[in-house]
One Martini backbone bead per residue (centre of mass of N, CA, C, O) as a GRO file, in nm:
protein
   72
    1UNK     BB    1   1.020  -1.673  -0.728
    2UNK     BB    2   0.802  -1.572  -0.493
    3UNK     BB    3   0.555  -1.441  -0.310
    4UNK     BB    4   0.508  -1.312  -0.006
    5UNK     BB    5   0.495  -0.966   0.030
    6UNK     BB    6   0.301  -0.675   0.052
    7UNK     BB    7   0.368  -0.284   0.074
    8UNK     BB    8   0.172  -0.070   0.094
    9UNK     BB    9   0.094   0.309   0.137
   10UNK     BB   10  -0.226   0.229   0.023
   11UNK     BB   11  -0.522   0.127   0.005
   12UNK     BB   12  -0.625   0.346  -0.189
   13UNK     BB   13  -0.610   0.642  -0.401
   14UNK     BB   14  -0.742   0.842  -0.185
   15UNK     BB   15  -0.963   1.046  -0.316
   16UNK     BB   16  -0.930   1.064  -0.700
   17UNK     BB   17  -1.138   0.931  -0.852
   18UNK     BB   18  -1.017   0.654  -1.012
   19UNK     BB   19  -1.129   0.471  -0.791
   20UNK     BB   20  -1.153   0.292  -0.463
   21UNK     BB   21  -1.371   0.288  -0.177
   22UNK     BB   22  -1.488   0.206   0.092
   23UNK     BB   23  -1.822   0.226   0.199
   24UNK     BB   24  -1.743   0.362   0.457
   25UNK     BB   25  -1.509   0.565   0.334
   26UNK     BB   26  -1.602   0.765   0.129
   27UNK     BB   27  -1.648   1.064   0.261
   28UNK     BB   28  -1.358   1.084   0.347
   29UNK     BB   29  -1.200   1.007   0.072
   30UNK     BB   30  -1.374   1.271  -0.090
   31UNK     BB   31  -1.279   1.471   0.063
   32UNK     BB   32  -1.116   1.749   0.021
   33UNK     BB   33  -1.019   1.733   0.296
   34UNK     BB   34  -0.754   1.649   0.540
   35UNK     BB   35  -0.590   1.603   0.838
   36UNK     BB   36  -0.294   1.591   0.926
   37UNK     BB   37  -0.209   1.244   0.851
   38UNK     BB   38  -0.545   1.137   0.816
   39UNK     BB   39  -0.557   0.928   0.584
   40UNK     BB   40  -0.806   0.678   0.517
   41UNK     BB   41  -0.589   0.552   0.317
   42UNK     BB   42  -0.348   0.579   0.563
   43UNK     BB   43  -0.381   0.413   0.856
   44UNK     BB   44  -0.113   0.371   0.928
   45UNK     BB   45   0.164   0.578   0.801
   46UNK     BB   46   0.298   0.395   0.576
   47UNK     BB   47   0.577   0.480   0.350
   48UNK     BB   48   0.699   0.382   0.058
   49UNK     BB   49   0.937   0.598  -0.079
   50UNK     BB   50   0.695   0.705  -0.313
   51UNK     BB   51   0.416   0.536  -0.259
   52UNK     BB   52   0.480   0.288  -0.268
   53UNK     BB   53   0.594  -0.082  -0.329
   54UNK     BB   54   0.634  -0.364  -0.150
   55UNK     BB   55   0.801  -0.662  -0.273
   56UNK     BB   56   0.859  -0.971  -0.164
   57UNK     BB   57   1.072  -1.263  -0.210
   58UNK     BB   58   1.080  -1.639  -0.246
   59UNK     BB   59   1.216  -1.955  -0.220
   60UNK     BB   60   1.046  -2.264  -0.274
   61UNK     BB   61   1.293  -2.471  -0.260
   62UNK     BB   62   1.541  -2.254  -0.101
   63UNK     BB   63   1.601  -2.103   0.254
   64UNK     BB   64   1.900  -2.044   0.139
   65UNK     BB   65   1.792  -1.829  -0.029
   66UNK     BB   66   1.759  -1.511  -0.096
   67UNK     BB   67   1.600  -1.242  -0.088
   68UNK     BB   68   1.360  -1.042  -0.245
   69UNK     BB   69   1.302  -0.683  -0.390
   70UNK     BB   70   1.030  -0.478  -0.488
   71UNK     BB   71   0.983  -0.146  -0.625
   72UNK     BB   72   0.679   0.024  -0.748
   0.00000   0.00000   0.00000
């Protein structure tokens, strides 16, 4: 199985300053809150089981072999 897709529920950490956010968006992601629901972090505000991540994987041999997902 190969990767196919990640849908992640964040772009970067929030702006808990333990990582990065890009450069036009820093003074948004570090200010001490944000509007109900508008985390410069989660712009599409799609959010995978608590915050997580979704992995698709497919095989690359055989397309007729079933897809597989990790949620991390």
């Amino acid at each position: 199985m190969v990767p196919l897709l990640t849908i992640a529920s964040f772009e970067w950490d929030g702006g808990e300053l333990r990582g990065w956010a890009p450069y036009e968006d820093r003074d948004a992601a570090y200010a001490a809150s944000h509007r109900a629901g508008l985390s410069p972090a989660q712009p599409t505000k799609v959010e995978v089981g608590s915050t997580d991540n979704m992995q698709l994987y497919v095989c690359p041999v055989s397309p007729e072999h079933p897809h597989t997902d990790r949620i991390q």
